[in-house]
N, C-alpha and C positions, 0 to 999 in steps of 0.2 A: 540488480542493476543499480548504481548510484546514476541520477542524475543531476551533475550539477547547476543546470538551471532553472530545476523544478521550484515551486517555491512551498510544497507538500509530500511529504508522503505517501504511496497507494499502495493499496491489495487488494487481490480480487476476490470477490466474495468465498470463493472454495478454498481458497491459500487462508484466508483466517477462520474460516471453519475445521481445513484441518490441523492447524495449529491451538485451536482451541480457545479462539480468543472471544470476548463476549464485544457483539457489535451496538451501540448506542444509537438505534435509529431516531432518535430524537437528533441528535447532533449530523446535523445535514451541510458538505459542500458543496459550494458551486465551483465546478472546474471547467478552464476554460484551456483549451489546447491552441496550436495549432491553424487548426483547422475546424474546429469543434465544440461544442459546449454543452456539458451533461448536467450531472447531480450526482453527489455520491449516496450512497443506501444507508447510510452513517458512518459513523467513527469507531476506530478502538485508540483509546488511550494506554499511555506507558508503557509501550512493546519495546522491551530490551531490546535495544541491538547493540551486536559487541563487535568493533571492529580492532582489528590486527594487523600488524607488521613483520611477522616475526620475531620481533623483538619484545615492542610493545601491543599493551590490550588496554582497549576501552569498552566500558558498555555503558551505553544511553540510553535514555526514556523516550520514545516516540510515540507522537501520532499519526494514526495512519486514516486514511480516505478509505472507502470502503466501495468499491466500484462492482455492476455485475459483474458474472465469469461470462466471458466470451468462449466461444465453440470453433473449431475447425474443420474441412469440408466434410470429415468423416465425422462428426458430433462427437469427436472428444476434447476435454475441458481444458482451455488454454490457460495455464498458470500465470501473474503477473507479480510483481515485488519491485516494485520503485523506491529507494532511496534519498528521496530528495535533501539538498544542504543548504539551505536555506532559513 
């Protein structure tokens, strides 16, 4: 999902585990929603993302927030991938 009013990147912790990316719990956010205000579990730096048109391809370096996995009423793992343009 892009959000364009986000002003970070997020993933949730199972979505970069299983993408295999190395999380930096040293590198801590404060994220403020809403409605809400947490802490992320750390960072990963430099996650390609390649966006497309059809026509045209780009791929960018991002940072991402590293937030827990949330659960659903049956305890299976809700995915998250936030976009932010920012």
């Amino acid at each position: 999902m892009i959000d364009s009013g986000s002003d970070s990147s997020i993933v949730s912790e199972n979505v970069a585990k299983h993408l295999g990316l190395k999380i930096d719990k040293k590198k801590i956010h404060r994220l403020n929603g809403v409605a809400s205000k947490s802490h992320s579990l750390g960072t990963v730096d430099s996650v390609p993302v390649t966006i497309e048109d059809g026509e045209n391809r780009d791929t960018i370096p991002d940072e991402f927030s590293v937030v827990p996995t949330e659960y659903d009423d049956n305890g299976k793992e809700l995915s998250l991938f936030i976009l932010g343009t920012q």
